[in-house]
TORMI-256672 format. One record per residue (C-alpha): residue number from 1; residue in three letters; x, y, z. Coordinates in steps of 0.001 Angstrom, whole numbers. Layout:
BEGIN
    nr   rest      east     north        up
   NUM    ALA         X         Y         Z
...
end
This chain:
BEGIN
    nr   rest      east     north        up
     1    UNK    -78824     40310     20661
     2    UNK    -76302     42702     21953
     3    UNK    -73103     41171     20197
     4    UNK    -75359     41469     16585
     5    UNK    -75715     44783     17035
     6    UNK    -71746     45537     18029
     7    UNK    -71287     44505     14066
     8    UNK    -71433     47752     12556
     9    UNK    -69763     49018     15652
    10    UNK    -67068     47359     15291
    11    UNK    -63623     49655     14542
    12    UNK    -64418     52248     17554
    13    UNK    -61719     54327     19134
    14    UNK    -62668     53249     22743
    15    UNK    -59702     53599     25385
    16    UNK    -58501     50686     26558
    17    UNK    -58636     49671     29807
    18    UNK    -55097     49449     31425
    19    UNK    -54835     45537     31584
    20    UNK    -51150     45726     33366
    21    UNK    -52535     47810     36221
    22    UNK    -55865     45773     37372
    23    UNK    -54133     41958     36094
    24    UNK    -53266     41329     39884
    25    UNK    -56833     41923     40877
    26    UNK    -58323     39841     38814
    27    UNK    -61121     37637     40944
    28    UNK    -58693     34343     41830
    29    UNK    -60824     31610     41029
    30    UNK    -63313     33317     40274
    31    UNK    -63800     34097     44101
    32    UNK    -66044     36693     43679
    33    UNK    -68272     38244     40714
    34    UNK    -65933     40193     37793
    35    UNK    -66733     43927     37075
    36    UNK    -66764     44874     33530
    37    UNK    -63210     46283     33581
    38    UNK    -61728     43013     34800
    39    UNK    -63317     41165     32166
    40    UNK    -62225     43668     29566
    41    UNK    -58363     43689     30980
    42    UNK    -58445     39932     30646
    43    UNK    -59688     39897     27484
    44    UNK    -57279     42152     26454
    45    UNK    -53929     39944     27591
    46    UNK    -55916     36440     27156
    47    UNK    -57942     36801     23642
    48    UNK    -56470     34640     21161
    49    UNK    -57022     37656     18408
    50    UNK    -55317     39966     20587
    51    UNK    -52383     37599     21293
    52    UNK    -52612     36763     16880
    53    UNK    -51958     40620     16299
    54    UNK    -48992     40764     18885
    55    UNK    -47272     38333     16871
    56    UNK    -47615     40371     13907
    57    UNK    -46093     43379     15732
    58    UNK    -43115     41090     17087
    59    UNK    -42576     39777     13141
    60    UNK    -42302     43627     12338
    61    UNK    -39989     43769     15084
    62    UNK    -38044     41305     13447
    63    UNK    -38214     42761      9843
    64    UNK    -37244     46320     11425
    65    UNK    -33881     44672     13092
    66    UNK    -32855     42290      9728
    67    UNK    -33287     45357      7777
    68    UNK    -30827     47685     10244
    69    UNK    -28891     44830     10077
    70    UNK    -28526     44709      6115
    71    UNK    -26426     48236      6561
    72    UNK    -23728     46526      8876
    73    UNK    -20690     44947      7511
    74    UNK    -20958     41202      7372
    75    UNK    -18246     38539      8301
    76    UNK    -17761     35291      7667
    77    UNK    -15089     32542      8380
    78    UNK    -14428     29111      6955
    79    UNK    -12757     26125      6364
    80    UNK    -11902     23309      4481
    81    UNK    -10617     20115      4433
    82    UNK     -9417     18729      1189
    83    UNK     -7896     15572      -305
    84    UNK     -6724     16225     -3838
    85    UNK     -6016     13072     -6223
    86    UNK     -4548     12617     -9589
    87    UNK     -2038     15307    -11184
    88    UNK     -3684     18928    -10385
    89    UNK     -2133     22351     -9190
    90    UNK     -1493     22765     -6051
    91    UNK     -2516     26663     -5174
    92    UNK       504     26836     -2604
    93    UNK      3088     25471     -4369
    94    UNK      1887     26206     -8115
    95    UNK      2947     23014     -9190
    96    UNK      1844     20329    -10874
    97    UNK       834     17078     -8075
    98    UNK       361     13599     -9104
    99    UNK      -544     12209     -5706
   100    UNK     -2813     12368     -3088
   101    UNK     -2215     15483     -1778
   102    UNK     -4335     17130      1377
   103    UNK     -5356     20863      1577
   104    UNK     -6543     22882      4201
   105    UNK     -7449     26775      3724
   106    UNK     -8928     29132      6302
   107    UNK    -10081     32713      5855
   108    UNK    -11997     35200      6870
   109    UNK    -14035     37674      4761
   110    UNK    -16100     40833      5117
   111    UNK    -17880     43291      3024
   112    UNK    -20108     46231      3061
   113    UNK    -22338     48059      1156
   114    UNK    -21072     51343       478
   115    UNK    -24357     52477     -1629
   116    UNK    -27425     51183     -3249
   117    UNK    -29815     54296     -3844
   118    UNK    -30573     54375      -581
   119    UNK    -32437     51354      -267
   120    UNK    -30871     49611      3014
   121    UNK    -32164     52852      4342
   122    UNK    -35646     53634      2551
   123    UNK    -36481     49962      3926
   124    UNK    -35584     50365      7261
   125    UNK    -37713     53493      7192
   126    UNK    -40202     51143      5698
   127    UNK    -40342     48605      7885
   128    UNK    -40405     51134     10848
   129    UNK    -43675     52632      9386
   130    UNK    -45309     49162      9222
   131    UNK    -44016     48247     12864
   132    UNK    -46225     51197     14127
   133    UNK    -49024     50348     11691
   134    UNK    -48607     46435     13243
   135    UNK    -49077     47950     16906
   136    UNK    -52325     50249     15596
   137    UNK    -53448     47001     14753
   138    UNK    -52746     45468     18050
   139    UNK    -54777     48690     19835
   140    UNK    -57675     48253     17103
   141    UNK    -57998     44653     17973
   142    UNK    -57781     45720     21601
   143    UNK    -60719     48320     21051
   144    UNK    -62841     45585     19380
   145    UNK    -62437     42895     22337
   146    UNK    -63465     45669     24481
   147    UNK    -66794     46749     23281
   148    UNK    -67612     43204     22345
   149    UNK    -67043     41951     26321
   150    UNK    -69232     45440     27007
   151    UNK    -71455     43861     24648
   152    UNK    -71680     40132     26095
   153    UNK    -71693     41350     29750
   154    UNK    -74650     44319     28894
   155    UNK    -76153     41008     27415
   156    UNK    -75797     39022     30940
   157    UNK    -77914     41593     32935
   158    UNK    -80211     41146     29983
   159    UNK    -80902     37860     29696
   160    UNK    -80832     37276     33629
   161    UNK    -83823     40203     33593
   162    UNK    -85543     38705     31131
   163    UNK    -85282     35190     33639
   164    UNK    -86236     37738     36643
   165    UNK    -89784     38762     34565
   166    UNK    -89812     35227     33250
   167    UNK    -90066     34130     36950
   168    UNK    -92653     36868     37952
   169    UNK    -94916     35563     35660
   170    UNK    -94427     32069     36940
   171    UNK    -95254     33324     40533
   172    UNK    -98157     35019     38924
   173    UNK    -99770     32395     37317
   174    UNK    -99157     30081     40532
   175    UNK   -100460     31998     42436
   176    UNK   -103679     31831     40531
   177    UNK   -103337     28105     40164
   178    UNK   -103112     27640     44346
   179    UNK   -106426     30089     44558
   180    UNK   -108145     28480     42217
   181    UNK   -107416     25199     43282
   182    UNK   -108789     26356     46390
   183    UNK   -112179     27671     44893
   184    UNK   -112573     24513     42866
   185    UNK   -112206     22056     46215
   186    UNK   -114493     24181     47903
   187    UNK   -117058     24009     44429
   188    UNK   -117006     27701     43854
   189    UNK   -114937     27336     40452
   190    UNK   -115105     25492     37257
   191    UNK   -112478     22559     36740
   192    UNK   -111974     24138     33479
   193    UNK   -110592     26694     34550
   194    UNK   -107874     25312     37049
   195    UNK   -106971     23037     34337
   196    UNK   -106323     26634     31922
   197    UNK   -104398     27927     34857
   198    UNK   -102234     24704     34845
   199    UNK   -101781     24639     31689
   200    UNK   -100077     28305     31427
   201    UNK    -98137     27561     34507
   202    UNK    -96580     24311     32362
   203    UNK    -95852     26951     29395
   204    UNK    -94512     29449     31961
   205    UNK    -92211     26668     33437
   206    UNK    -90505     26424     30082
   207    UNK    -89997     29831     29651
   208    UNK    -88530     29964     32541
   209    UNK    -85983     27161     31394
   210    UNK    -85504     28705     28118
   211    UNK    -84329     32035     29932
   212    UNK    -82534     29991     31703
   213    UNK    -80436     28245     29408
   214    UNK    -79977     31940     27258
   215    UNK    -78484     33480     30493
   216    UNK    -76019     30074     30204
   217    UNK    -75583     31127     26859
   218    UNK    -74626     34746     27600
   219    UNK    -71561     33487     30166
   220    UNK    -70329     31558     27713
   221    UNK    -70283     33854     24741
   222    UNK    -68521     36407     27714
   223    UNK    -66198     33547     28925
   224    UNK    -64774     32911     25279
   225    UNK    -64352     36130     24656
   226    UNK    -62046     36077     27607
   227    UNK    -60550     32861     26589
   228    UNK    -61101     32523     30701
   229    UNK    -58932     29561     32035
   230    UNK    -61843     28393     34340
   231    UNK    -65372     28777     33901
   232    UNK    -66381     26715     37223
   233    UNK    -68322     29941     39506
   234    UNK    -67671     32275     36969
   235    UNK    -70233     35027     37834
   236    UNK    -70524     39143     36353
   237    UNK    -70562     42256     39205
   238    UNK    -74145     43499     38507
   239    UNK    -73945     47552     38444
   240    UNK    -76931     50251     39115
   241    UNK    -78010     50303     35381
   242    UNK    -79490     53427     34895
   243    UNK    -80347     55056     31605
   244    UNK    -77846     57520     30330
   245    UNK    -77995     61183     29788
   246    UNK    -78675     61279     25942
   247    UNK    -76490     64821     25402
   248    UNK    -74175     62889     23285
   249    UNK    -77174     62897     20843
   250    UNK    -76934     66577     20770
   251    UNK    -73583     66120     18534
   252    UNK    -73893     65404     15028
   253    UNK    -72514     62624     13618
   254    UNK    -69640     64758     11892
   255    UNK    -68365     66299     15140
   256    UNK    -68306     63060     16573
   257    UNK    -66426     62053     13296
   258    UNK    -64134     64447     13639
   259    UNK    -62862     63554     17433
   260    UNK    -63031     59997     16441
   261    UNK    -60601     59986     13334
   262    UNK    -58056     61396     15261
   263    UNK    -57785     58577     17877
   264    UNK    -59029     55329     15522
   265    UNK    -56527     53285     15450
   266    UNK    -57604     51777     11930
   267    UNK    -57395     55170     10742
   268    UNK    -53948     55235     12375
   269    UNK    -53011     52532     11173
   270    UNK    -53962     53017      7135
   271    UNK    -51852     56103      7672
   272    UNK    -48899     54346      8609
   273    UNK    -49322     51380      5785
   274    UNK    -49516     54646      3263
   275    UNK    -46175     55880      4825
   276    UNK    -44966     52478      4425
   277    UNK    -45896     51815       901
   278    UNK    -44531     55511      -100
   279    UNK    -41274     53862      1279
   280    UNK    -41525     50674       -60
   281    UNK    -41481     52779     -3816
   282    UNK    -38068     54374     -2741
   283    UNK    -36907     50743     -1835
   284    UNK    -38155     49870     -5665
   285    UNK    -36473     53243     -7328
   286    UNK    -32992     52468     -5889
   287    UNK    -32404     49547     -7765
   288    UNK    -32206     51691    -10276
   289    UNK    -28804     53342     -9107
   290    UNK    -25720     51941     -8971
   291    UNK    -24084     49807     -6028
   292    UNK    -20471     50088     -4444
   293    UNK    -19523     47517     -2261
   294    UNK    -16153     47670      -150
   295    UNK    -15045     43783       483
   296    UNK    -11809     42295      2139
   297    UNK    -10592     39173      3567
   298    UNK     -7555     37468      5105
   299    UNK     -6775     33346      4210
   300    UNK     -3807     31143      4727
   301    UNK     -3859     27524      4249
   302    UNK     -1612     24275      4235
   303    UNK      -528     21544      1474
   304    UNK       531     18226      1912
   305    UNK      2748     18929     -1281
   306    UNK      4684     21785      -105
   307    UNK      7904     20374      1018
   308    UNK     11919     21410      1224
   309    UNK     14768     19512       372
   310    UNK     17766     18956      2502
   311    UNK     21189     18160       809
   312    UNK     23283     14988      2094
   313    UNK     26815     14722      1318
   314    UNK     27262     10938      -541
   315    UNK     30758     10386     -1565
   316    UNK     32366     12279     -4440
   317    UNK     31679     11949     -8206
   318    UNK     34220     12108    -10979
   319    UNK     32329     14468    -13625
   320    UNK     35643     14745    -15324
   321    UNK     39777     15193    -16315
   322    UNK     41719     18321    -17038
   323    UNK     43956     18668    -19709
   324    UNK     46947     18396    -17055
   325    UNK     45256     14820    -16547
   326    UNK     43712     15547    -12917
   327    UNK     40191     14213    -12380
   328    UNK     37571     16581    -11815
   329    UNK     36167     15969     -8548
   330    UNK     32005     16827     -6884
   331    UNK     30479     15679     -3855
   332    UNK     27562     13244     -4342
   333    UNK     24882     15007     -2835
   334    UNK     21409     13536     -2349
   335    UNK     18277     15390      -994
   336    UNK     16349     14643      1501
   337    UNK     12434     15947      1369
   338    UNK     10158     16764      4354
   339    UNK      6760     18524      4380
   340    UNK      6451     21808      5268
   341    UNK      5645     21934      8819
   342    UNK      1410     23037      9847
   343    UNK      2436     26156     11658
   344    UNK      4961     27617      9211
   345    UNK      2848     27065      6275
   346    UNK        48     29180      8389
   347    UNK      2539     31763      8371
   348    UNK      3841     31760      4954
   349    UNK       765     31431      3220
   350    UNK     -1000     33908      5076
   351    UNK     -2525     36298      2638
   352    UNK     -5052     39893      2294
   353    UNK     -7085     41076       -33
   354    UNK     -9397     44519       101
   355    UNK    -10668     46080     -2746
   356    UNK    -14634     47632     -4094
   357    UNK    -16795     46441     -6689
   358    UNK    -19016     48854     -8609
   359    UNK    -21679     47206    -10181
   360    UNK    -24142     49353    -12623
   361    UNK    -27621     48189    -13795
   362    UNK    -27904     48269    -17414
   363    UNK    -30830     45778    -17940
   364    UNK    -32658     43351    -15554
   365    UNK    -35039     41703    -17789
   366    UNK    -37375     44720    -16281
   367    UNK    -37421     43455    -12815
   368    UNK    -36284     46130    -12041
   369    UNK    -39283     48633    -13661
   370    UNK    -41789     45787    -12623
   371    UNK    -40982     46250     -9196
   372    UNK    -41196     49613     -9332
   373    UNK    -45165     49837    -10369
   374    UNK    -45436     46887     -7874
   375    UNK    -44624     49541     -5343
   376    UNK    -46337     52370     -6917
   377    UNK    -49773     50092     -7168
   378    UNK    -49718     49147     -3267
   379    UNK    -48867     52966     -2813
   380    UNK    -52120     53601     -4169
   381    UNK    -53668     50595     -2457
   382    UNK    -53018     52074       963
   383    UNK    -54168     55615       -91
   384    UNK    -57577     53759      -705
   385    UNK    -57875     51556      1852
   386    UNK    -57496     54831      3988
   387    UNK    -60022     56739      2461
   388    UNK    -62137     53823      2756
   389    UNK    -61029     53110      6381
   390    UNK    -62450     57064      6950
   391    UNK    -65541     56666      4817
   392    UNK    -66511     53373      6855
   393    UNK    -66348     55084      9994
   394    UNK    -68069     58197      8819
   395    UNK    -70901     55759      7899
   396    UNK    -70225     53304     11151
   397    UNK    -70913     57364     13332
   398    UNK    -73522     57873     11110
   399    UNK    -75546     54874     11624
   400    UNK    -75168     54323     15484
   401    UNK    -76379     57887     15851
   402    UNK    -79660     57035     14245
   403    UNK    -79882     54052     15856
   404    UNK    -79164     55521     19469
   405    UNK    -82194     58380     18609
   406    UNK    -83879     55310     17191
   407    UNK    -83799     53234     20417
   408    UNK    -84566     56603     22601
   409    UNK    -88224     57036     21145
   410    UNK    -88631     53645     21267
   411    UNK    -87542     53034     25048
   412    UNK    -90193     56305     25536
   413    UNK    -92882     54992     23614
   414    UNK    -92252     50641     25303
   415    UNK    -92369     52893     28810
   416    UNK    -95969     53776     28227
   417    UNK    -96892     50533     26773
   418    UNK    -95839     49118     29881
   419    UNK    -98014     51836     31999
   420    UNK   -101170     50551     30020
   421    UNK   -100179     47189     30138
   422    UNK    -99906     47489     34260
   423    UNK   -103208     48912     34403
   424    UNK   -105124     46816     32199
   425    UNK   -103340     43623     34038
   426    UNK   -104351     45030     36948
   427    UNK   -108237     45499     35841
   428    UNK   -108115     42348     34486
   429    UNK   -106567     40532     37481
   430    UNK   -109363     42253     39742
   431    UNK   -112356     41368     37765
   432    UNK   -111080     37437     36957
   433    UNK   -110307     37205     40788
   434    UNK   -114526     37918     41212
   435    UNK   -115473     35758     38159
   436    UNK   -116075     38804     35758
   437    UNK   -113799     37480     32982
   438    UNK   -112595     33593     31903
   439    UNK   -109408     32436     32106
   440    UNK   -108554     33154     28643
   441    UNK   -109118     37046     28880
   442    UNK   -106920     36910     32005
   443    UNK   -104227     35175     30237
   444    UNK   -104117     37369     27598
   445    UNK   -103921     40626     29777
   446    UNK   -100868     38964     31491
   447    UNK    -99058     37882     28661
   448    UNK    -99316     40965     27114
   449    UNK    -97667     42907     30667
   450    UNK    -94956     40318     30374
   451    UNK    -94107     41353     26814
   452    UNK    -94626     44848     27277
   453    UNK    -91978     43819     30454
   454    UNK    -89742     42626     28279
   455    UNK    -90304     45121     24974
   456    UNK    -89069     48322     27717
   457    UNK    -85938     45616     29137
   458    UNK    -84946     45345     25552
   459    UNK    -85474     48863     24443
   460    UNK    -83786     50109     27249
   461    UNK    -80443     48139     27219
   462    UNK    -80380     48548     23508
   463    UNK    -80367     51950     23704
   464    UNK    -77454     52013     26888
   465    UNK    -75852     49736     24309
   466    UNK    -76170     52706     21577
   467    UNK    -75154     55375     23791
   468    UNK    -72189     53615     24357
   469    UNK    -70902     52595     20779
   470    UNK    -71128     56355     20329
   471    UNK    -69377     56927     23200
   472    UNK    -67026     54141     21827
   473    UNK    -66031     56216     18935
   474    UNK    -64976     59300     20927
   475    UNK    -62649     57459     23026
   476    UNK    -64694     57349     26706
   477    UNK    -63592     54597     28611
   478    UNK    -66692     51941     28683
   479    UNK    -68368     51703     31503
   480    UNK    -72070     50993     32987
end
């Protein structure tokens, strides 16, 4: 019933309770009964929704530290292996191979963006603005949980009162049925009308089972809520319910606007998206400026074809005879070739390079411009979706006020429904306990106290429940 009526509650500015400073109370298995704040602080850590939107906040976290990371300088090292085969050009030597010839090559390189238009920047600003609309979120969720476990634990003391007048009319009606039985062994009563008696006392058994199996019903919407570990004993604190003061009524639904659109967190939030998106089209515009980039790196390397020759002495040669007739004598040299060694190459080929690159956008195939009203439209987006956000809870004020006056006059008028109902019973009982009326007449007076019972239980906690949404949206803490 309750939890129906939270729908166009929903999106309240409630405080939270302070899960992190009750957690280590919480009942330990469910040793004894929970009072609405533990069951709202659990809620708060345990609720799959709740635990949903923190991973959205830590994915903003994420974006927010990859995008501060996109204006550090990168650096990168590598390494390669290489067999080369058939005639190439070896990049050491500059000369033409014809064998199999290996190369390695390490480096190191860096680079760093110098300028963009400012959009390294804009989108760190960006992201920042959705991280804090991510954790708005979070609180709004938060908010939610909490006046829907209000909502399923107002609905516990309900449904178990509605069992307590369920059971009262039970006793009633068995009481009758012992009397009577009584009257009709000692001849002074019709059969008949045991057998009517017995017959209301079977009806009255089932609804005693049926509010039986709602209060069931009730812990286990609560429980789920929770997402409780254990269920096993689970039982609610029951509180002095009394009816609340109604001078929140004497605000009008725009001064309780006005307190509550400071503190929504939806409203919050839709401000933050609109700071985002107004970023997100300087992110866009920049691409439209140029981009310098300062880049260096540092390399050597090593080839299997880089070698030296050594000369060997072989003999002499006669290369030829001067006109006095001597022979012209040379030494036969030969060479002999050995690969560079690994660490000297390292050395010798070790080589730097630092320069900037300027690149200017002339045309993108109008990515570019597309992008651009891409950002513009989502700008606009978020402007609406806050205006909307405000208008919704405007209405949400709006409504729950009525209601709350609504459920007042009706919790009056069920109050002196019951008053009637309580006397007539009462005439009624008195005359069918002398034989003035039949069974029927009597069963009718009672069934109408026991609905008149159960019209003021239901106007009363749905107009607590009221009292409290609008308390909801001016940030009291919920409690009964």
């Amino acid at each position: 019933m309750l939890l129906a009526a939270f729908g166009q509650a929903q999106g309240g500015p409630s405080a939270p309770v302070a899960a992190d400073s009750i957690h280590n109370n919480w009942p330990e298995n469910n040793s004894r009964p929970w009072t609405l704040q533990e069951c709202i602080a659990y809620a708060q850590v345990h609720n799959l929704q709740v635990q949903m939107q923190e991973l959205n906040v830590r994915m903003s976290e994420i974006n927010l530290r990859a995008s501060k990371g996109q204006m550090l300088p990168n650096l990168n090292a590598g390494a390669a292996h290489t067999y080369q085969y058939g005639q190439t050009i070896d990049r050491f030597t500059n000369t033409f191979v014809n064998d199999r010839v290996l190369n390695q090559n390490f480096f190191v390189s860096s680079n760093v963006t110098l300028f963009n238009g400012l959009q390294n920047y804009n989108t760190v600003q960006q992201n920042k603005y959705n991280l804090e609309a991510s954790r708005f979120g979070v609180d709004q969720t938060r908010y939610d949980i909490s006046m829907n476990v209000a909502s399923a634990y107002l609905n516990i003391l309900f449904t178990e009162d509605q069992l307590t007048i369920a059971e009262k009319q039970r006793g009633l009606t068995q009481s009758q049925v012992d009397r009577t039985q009584k009257l009709v062994n000692a001849g002074a009563a019709a059969r008949g009308t045991l057998l009517d008696l017995q017959t209301q006392l079977a009806q009255e058994e089932v609804a005693v089972v049926n509010a039986t199996n709602n209060v069931t019903m009730a812990y286990l919407t609560l429980t789920q809520l929770m997402n409780l570990d254990s269920v096993a004993g689970f039982k609610i604190a029951r509180p002095d319910l009394n009816v609340p003061n109604e001078s929140i009524l004497s605000e009008t639904p725009e001064q309780i606007f006005a307190a509550a659109q400071n503190i929504q967190p939806s409203i919050k939030q839709a401000d933050a998206s609109i700071k985002g998106a107004e970023k997100g089209v300087d992110v866009a515009q920049g691409a439209l400026s140029p981009t310098l980039t300062l880049q260096g790196s540092l390399g050597t390397g090593y080839s299997g074809a880089r070698q030296t020759a050594t000369p060997v002495v072989n003999g002499v040669d006669t290369v030829g005879v001067t006109t006095g007739g001597d022979f012209v004598l040379v030494p036969g040299i030969d060479y002999n070739y050995a690969i560079v060694p690994f660490g000297e190459q390292l050395d010798n080929n070790f080589n730097q390079s630092f320069g900037v690159q300027l690149t200017i956008p002339i045309f993108n195939r109008l990515q570019v411009n597309s992008n651009i009203q891409r950002a513009e439209v989502q700008y606009q987006n978020a402007q609406l979706n806050a205006d909307l956000a405000k208008q919704n809870l405007l209405k949400n004020i709006q409504q729950a006020h009525a209601d709350a006056k609504a459920s007042l006059e009706r919790y009056r008028a069920q109050q002196s429904a019951l008053s009637a109902a309580e006397e007539a019973f009462k005439y009624t009982e008195e005359k069918f306990n002398v034989g003035a009326v039949n069974t029927i007449d009597y069963t009718n007076a009672k069934n109408r106290l026991a609905k008149a019972e159960s019209d003021v239980l239901q106007a009363k906690f749905d107009y607590i429940f009221r009292l409290k949404v609008l308390e909801y949206y001016k940030g009291n803490p919920i409690t009964f």
